[in-house]
C-alpha positions as CSV (number, residue, x, y, z in Angstrom):
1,X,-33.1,21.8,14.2
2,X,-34.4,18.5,13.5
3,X,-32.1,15.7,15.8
4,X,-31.8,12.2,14.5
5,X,-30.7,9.6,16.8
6,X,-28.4,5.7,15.6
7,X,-28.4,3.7,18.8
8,X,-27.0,0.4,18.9
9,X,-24.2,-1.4,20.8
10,X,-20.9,-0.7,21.0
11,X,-18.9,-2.4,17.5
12,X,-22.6,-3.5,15.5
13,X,-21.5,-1.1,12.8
14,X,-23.5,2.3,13.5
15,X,-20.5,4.4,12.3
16,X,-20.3,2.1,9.4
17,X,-23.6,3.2,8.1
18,X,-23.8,6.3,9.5
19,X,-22.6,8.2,6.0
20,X,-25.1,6.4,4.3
21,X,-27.9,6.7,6.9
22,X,-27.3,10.7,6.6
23,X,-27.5,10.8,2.7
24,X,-30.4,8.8,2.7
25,X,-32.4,11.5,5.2
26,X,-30.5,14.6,3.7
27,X,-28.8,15.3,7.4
28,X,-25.8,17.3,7.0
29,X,-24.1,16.8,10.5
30,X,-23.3,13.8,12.4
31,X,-22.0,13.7,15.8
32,X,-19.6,10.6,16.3
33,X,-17.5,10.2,19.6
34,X,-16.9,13.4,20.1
35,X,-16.2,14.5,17.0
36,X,-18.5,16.9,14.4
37,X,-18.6,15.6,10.7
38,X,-20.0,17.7,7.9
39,X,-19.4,15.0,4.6
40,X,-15.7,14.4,4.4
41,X,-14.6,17.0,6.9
42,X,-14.0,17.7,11.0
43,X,-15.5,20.7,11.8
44,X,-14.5,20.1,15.5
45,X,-14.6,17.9,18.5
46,X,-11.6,15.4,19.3
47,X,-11.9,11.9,19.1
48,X,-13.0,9.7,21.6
49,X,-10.2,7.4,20.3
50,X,-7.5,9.2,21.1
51,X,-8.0,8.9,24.5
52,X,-5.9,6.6,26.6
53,X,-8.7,4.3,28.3
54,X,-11.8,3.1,27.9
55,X,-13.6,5.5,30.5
56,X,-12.2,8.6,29.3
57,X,-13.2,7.5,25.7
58,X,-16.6,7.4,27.3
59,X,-16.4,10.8,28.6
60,X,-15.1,12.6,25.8
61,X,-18.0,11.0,22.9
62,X,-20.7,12.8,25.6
63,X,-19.2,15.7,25.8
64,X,-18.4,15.8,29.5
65,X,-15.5,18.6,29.0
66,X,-17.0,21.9,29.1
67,X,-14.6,23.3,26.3
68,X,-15.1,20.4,23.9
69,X,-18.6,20.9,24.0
70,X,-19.0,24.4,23.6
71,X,-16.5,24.1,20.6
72,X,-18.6,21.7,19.0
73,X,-22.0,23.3,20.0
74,X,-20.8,26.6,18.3
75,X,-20.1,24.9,15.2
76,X,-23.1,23.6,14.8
77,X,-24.4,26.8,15.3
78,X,-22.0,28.0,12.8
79,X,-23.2,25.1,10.4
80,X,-26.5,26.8,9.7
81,X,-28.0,23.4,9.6
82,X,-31.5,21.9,9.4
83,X,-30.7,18.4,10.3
84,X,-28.2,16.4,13.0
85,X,-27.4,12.8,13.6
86,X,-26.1,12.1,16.8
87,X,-25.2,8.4,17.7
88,X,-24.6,6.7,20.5
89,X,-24.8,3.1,22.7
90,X,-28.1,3.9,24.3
91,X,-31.5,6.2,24.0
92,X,-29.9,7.9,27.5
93,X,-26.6,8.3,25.9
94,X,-27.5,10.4,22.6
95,X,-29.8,12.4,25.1
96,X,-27.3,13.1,27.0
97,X,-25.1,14.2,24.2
98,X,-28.0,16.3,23.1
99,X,-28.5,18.0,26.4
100,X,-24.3,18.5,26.3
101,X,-24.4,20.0,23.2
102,X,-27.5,22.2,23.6
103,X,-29.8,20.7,20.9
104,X,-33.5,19.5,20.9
105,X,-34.1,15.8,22.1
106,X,-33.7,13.7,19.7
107,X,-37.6,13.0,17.6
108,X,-36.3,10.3,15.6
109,X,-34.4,7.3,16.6
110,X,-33.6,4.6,14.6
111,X,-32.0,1.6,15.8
112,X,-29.1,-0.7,14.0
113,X,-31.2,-3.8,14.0
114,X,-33.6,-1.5,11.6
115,X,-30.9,-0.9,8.9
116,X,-28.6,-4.1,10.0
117,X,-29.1,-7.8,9.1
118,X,-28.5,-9.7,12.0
119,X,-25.2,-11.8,10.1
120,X,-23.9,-8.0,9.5
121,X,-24.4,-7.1,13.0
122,X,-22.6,-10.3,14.3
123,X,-20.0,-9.9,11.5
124,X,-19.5,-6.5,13.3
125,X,-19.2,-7.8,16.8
126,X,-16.5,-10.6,15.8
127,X,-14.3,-8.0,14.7
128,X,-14.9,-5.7,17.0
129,X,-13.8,-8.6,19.9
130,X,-11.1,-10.4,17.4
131,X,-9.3,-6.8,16.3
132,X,-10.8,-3.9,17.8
133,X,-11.8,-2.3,14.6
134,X,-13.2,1.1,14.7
135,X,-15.0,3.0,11.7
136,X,-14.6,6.4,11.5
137,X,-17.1,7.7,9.0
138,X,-14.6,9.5,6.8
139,X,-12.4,9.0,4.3
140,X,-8.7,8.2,5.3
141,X,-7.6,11.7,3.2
142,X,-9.4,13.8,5.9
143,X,-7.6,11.9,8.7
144,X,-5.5,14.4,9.8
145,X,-3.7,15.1,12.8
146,X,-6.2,13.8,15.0
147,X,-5.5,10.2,14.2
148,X,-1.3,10.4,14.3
149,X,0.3,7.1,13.9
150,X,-2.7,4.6,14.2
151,X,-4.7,4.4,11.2
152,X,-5.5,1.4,9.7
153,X,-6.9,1.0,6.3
154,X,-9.1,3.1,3.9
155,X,-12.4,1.3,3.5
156,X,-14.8,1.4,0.6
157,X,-18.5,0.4,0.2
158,X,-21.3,0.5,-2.4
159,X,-24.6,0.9,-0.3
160,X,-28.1,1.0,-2.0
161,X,-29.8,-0.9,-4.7
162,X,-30.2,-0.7,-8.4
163,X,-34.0,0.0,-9.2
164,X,-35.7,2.3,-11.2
165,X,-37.0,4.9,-8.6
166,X,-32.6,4.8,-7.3
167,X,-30.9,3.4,-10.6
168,X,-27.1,4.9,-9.0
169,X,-25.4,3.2,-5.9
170,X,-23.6,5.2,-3.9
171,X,-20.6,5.0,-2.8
172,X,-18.8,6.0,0.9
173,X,-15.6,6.4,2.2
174,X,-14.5,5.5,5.4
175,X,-11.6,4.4,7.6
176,X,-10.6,1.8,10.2
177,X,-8.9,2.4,12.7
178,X,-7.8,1.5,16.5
179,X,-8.2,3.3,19.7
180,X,-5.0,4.0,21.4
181,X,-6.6,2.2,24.7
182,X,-6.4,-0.9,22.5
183,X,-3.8,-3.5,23.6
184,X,-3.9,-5.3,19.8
185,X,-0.9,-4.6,18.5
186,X,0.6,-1.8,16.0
187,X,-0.9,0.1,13.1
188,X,-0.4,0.8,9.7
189,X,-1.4,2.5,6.6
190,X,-3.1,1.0,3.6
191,X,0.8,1.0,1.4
192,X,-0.8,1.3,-1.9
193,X,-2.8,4.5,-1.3
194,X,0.0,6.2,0.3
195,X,2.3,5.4,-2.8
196,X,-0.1,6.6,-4.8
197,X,-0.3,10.3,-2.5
198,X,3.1,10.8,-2.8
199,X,3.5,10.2,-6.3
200,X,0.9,12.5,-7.4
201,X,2.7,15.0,-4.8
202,X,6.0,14.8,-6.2
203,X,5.5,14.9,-9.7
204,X,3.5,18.4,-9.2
205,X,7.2,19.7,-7.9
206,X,8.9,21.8,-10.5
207,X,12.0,20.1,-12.1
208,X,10.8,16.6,-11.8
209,X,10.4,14.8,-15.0
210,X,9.3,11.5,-13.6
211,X,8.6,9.7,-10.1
212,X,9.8,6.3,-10.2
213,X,9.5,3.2,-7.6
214,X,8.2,4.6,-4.1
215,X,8.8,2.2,-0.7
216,X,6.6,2.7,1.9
217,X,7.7,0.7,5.0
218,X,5.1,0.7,7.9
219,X,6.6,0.7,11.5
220,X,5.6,1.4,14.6
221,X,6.3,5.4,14.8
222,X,5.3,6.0,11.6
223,X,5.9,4.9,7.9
224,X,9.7,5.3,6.3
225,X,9.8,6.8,2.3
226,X,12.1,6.1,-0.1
227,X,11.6,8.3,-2.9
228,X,13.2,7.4,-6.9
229,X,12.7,10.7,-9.1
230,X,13.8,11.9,-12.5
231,X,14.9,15.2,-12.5
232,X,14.7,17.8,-16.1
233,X,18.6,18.7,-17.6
234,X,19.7,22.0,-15.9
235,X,18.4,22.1,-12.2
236,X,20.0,22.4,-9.2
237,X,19.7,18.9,-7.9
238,X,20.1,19.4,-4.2
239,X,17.5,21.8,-4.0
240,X,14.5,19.8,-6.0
241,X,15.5,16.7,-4.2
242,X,14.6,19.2,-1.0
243,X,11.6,20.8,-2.3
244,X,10.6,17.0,-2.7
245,X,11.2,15.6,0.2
246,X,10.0,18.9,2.2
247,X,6.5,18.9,-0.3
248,X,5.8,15.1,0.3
249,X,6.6,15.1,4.2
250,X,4.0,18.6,4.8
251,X,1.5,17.2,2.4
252,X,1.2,13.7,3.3
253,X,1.5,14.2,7.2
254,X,-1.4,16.5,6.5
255,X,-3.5,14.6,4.5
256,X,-3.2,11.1,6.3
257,X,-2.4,12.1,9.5
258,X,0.7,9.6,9.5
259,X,4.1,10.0,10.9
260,X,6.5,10.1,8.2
261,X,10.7,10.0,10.8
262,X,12.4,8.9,7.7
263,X,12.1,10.3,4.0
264,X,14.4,9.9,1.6
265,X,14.4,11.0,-2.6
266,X,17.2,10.1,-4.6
267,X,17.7,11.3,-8.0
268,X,17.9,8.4,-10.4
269,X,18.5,10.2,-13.9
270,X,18.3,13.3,-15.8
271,X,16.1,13.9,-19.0
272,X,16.7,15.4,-21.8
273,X,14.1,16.3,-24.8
274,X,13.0,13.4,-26.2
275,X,15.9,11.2,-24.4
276,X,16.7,10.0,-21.3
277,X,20.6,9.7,-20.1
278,X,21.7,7.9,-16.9
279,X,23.2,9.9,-14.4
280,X,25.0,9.4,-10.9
281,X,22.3,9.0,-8.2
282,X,21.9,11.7,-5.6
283,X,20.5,11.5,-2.2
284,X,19.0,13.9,-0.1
């Protein structure tokens, strides 16, 4: 296997390129605080993030548990693949994750300041001190439980240049988020993309004509739902608006990795063919 090393300070971006880094040298792995990404997906590993201070974040991203190591190690193996990018603070740090994980040293290392402008790099650093932002190289869908309660935003970038030899930009997901060992405050979920989650969700629920307006309120244990829905002439009411509220609660939770205490779906009206008649709202 052929091991790539990122090694750059702590908050100069590396997990913020390191998508684009592997799709640019066709590596299909990437090792990233303790965690082992294959495109937009945990294979295994636990986040160095989750853990409560700063030293036993350290510990965990090289693999200094015997267990997490061998679980990520035998996915690799598992993985089949030709290529892995392991990143890390220092040259001593990614060979000592190498070593952990029973993989070659590393023959290639690149540095940030090689595929970093300085201003970006700085840019990085501020928010790093000012907020504490962390980017997890994956989208904010594949999130899961791993990253309950603290995630921040989704985050979108177009990386490469329009030419003739690479005409098509490409575009990465990722996510901000905050390490629990950060003091700065709570943390929330991007509103607008988890409206649009649960709307798709609910309107795949059989009986419901329509989903109306969705709030999403952001607080400290989680997020609260409120839920508007149209329901089709003839169903049994309580039981859709509990097939809703059930659906949305498993599938969101799942897909975001977001507490969801307090869900509620009230039936606004029921439709008829080619009408619509107001009926008494329902709760559930």
């Amino acid at each position: 296997m052929q091991v790539f090393a990122l090694v750059g300070a702590s908050g100069t971006g590396k997990s913020h390129r390191a998508s684009y880094l592997a799709i640019k040298h066709h590596i299909p792995l990437i090792v990233d605080d303790g965690l082992l990404i294959q495109g937009s997906i945990i294979l295994a590993g636990k986040s160095a993030k989750r853990e409560t201070t700063k030293i036993g974040a350290v510990k965990c991203a090289i693999f200094k548990d015997d267990a997490h190591a061998a679980e990520v190690r035998e996915k690799i193996i598992s993985a089949r693949a030709d290529k892995i990018l392991l990143m890390g603070t220092s040259v001593k740090m990614v060979c000592t994750i190498a070593e952990r994980l029973q993989l070659p040293a590393p023959e290639k290392f690149i540095k940030i300041e090689e595929i970093a402008s300085p201003r970006a790099i700085s840019r990085a650093l501020e928010l790093r001190n000012r907020e504490n932002r962390h980017v997890i190289p994956l989208p904010t869908f594949a999130i899961k439980k791993d990253f309950p309660g603290y995630l921040l935003d989704p985050l979108r970038s177009f990386w490469g240049r329009s030419h003739r030899e690479d005409p098509k930009k490409v575009v990465i997901d990722r996510s901000i988020v905050r390490p629990i060992y950060s003091s700065l405050g709570n943390f929330y979920i991007s509103e607008h993309v988890i409206s649009q989650m649960i709307a798709h969700v609910a309107a795949k629920t059989p009986g419901i004509a329509r989903v109306g307006k969705i709030e999403v309120n952001s607080k400290p244990e989680g997020a609260w739902l409120q839920i508007d829905v149209n329901l089709y002439y003839g169903q049994n009411i309580p039981e859709v608006l509990q097939e809703v509220q059930q659906t949305v609660k498993e599938v969101i939770e799942h897909l975001t990795g977001f507490n969801l205490p307090r869900l509620q779906v009230t039936a606004r009206r029921i439709e008829l063919p080619g009408s619509q008649h107001p009926e008494p709202s329902h709760q559930n």
